[in-house]
N, C-alpha and C positions, 0 to 999 in steps of 0.2 A: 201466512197461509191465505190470508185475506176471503175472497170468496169461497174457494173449496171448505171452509171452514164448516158450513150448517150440511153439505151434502155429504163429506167424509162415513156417516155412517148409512148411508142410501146405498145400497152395493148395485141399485137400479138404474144409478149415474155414474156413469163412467166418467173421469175426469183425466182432463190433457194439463200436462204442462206444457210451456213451450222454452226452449231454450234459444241464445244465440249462436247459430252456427259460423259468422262470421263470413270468412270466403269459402267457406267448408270444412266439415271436419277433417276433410285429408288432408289438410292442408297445414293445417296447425294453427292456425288464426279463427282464432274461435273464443266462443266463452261458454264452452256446453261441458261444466263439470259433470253434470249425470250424465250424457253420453259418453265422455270420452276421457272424465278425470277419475279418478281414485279416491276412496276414503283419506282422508288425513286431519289434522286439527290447525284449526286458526283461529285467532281472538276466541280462545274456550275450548271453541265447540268443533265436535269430531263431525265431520259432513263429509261431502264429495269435493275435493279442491283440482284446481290445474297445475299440476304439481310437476318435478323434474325427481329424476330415482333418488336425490336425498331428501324430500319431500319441501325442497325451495317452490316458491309458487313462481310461475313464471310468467308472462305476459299474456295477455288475452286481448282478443280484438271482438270489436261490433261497433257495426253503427251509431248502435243506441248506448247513449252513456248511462241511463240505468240499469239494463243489463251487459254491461262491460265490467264484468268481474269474476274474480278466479273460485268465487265459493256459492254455495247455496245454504239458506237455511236449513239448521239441523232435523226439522219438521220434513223438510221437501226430501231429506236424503232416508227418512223413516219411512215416508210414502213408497218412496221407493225401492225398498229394499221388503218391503212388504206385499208390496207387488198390485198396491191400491188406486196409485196412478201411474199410465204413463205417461213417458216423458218423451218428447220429439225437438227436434233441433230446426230451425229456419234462417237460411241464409240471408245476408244483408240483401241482397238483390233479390229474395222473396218477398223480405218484409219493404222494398221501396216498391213493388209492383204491389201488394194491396193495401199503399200509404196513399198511391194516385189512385187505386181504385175507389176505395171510399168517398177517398175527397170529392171526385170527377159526379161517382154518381148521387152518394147520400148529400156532398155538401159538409161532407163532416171529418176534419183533420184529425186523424187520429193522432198519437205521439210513436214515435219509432219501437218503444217498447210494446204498446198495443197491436202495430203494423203485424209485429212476429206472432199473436194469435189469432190477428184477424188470415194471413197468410194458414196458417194450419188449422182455421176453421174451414175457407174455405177448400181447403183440399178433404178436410173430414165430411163436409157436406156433400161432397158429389158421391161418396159411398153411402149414403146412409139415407133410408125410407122417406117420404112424404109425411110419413106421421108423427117422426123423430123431429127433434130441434136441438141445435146450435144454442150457446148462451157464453158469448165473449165481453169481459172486463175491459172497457175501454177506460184504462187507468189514468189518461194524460190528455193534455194538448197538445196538437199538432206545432203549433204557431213558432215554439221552441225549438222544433226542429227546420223550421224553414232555409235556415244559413246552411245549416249540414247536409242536407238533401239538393239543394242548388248547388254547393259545392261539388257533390257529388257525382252533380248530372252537369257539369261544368257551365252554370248558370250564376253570371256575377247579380248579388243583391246589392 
């Protein structure tokens, strides 16, 4: 739960997850169990998985190897069905347009997993007041994704 954990009972903060939309949800290359997976249970625990109709988990795609995976936390799937956060999905090519934004302007490589909040911060910020704020988790460093994003952008290291 990590950060959302002291604000959960503020009903004053809204809280975003962000998921991996991969090449999109329509697409089926994804790793956005709360968008677009089903309830089911793995290692225990009953959550939202990416699942196939006999509840096989099937493959999932993203960029980011920390969130490239078929499940979420049983916490995340309780938020959600409770209607305490939402949840939003950001595509790989969302999250490398605010991996160079950062970098270019702050100076500060986020990791591909943080790219996917900072990408739907900034789309939450251009709705929302002067008097409102933004508060994103930059949980990584960049430096780790450097090979995968020059891969990506067909740039040899």
């Amino acid at each position: 739960i990590g950060m959302f954990y002291p604000f959960i009972p503020d009903q004053q903060v809204a809280l975003v997850g962000v998921e991996a939309a991969g090449d999109g949800i329509e697409t089926g290359r994804h790793a956005a169990p709360l968008a677009a997976g089903e309830p089911g249970v793995l290692h225990g625990n009953r959550t939202y998985l990416m699942q196939d109709e006999n509840g096989q988990i099937i493959e999932t795609h993203s960029i980011s190897a920390g969130l490239d995976y078929p499940g979420v936390g049983p916490e995340h799937a309780w938020l959600k069905d409770i209607g305490r956060v939402d949840y939003v999905a950001v595509t790989d090519q969302q999250a490398l347009v605010a991996f160079h934004q950062l970098t270019r302007v702050e100076g500060i490589m986020p990791a591909l997993e943080s790219s996917h909040a900072l990408a739907s911060a900034t789309q939450l910020a251009a709705s929302m007041g002067p008097q409102q704020a933004v508060l994103v988790c930059l949980s990584g460093r960049g430096d780790k994704d450097v090979h995968t994003v020059a891969a990506l952008e067909g740039i040899e290291v």
